[in-house]
C-alpha positions in Angstrom: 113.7 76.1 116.3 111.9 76.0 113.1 109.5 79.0 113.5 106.4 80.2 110.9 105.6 83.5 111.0 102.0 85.1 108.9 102.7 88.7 108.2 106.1 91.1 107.2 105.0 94.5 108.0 107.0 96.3 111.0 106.2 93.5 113.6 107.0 90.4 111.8 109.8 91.7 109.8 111.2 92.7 112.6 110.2 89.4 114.7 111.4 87.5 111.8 115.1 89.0 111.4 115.7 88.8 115.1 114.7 85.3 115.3 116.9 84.7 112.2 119.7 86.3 113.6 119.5 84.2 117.1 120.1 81.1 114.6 116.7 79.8 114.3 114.6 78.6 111.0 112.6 81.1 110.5 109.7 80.6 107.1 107.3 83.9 106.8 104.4 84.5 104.6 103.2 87.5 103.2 100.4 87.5 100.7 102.3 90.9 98.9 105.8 90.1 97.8 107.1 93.7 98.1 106.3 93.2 102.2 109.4 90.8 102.2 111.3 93.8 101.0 111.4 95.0 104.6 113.6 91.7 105.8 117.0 93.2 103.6 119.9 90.9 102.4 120.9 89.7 106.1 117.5 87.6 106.4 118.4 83.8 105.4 115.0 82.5 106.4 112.0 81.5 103.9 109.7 84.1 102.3 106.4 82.5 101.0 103.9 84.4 99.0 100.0 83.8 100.1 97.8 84.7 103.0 98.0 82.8 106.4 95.1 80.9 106.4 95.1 78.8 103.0 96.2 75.2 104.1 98.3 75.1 100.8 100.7 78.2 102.1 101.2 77.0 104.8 101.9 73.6 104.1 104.3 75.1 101.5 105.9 76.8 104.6 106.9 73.5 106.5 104.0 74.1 108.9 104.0 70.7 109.5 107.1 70.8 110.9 107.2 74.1 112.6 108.0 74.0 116.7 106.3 77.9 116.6 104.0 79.7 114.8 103.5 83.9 115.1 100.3 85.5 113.5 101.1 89.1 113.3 99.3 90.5 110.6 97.2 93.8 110.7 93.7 92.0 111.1 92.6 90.5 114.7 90.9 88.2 112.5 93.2 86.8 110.1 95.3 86.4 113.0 92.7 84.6 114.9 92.1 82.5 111.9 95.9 81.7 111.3 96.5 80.9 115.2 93.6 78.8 115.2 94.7 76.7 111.9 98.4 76.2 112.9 96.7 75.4 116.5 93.7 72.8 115.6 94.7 71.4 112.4 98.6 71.4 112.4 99.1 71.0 116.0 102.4 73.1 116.1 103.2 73.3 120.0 103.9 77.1 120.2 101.4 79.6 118.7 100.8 83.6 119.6 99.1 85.8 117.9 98.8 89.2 117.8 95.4 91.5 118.6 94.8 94.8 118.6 91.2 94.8 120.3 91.6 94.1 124.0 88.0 93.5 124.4 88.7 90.3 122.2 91.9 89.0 124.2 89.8 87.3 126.4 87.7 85.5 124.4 91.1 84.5 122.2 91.9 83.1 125.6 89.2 80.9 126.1 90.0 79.1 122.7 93.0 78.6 123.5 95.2 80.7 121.8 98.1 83.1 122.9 97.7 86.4 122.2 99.8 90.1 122.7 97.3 93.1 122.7 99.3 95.6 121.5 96.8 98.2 122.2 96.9 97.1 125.8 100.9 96.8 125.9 101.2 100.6 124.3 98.7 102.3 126.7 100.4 100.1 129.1 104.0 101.6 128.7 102.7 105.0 128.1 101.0 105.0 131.2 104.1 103.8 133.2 106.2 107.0 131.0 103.4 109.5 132.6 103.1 108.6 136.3 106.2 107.0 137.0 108.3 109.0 134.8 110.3 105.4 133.3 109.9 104.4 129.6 109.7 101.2 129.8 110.0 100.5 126.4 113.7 101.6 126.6 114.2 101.1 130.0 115.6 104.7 130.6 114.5 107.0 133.7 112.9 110.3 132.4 115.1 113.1 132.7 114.2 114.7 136.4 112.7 117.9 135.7 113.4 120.3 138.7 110.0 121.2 140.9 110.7 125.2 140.3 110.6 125.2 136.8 107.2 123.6 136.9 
């Protein structure tokens, strides 16, 4: 799959290097070149300097040709913007985006648009740690603490 990717902090670099390493074509764009630091010398993918939402980058990218598109920069609304541009005006068949406002997910919804609140997913798994005693995250049981030394 040929997959564009707007942002390389911690979530897209990371995003970006796994999807790399499953074989895929992975471009990402980052509008500070010291971002794409993060993605090391095993990343063969594209780096592209410039922000998400100028039609320029991304046709510098190979949006045009891109099967998905992942907006996971620290703004709900550069993402929003991003999603919306690869959605509307470059019709790529696969596009998420990433919010951190809950309240928003819904509306992101309604346009359309795929979203991951990771504010929701977070409180989500911590809530799961605290009454059911499972991370999640990891997928490891909590260690059973015995009732007397409570």
């Amino acid at each position: 799959m040929k997959i564009s990717i707007v942002g390389c902090g911690r979530v897209g670099s990371r995003l970006a290097l796994a999807l790399d390493q499953a074989g895929n074509e992975v471009t990402i764009i980052d509008e500070r070149v010291a971002a794409f630091d993060r993605l090391g010398n095993d990343f063969h993918g594209n780096m592209v300097v410039g922000t998400g939402i100028d039609l320029g980058v991304l046709r510098r990218a190979g949006i045009e040709h891109a099967d998905a598109f992942a907006s996971v920069t620290n703004g709900d609304n550069r993402n929003l913007m991003a999603a919306q541009i690869a959605q509307v005006v470059f019709r790529v068949p696969r596009v998420i985006t990433r919010i951190y406002d809950p309240i928003r997910e819904e509306v992101y919804r309604e346009l359309g648009l795929e979203t991951v609140c990771s504010t929701t997913l977070i409180a989500d798994l911590i809530q799961g740690y605290v009454v059911d005693g499972v991370n999640r995250a990891h997928a490891t049981p909590a260690a059973a603490e015995p009732a007397a030394s409570r």
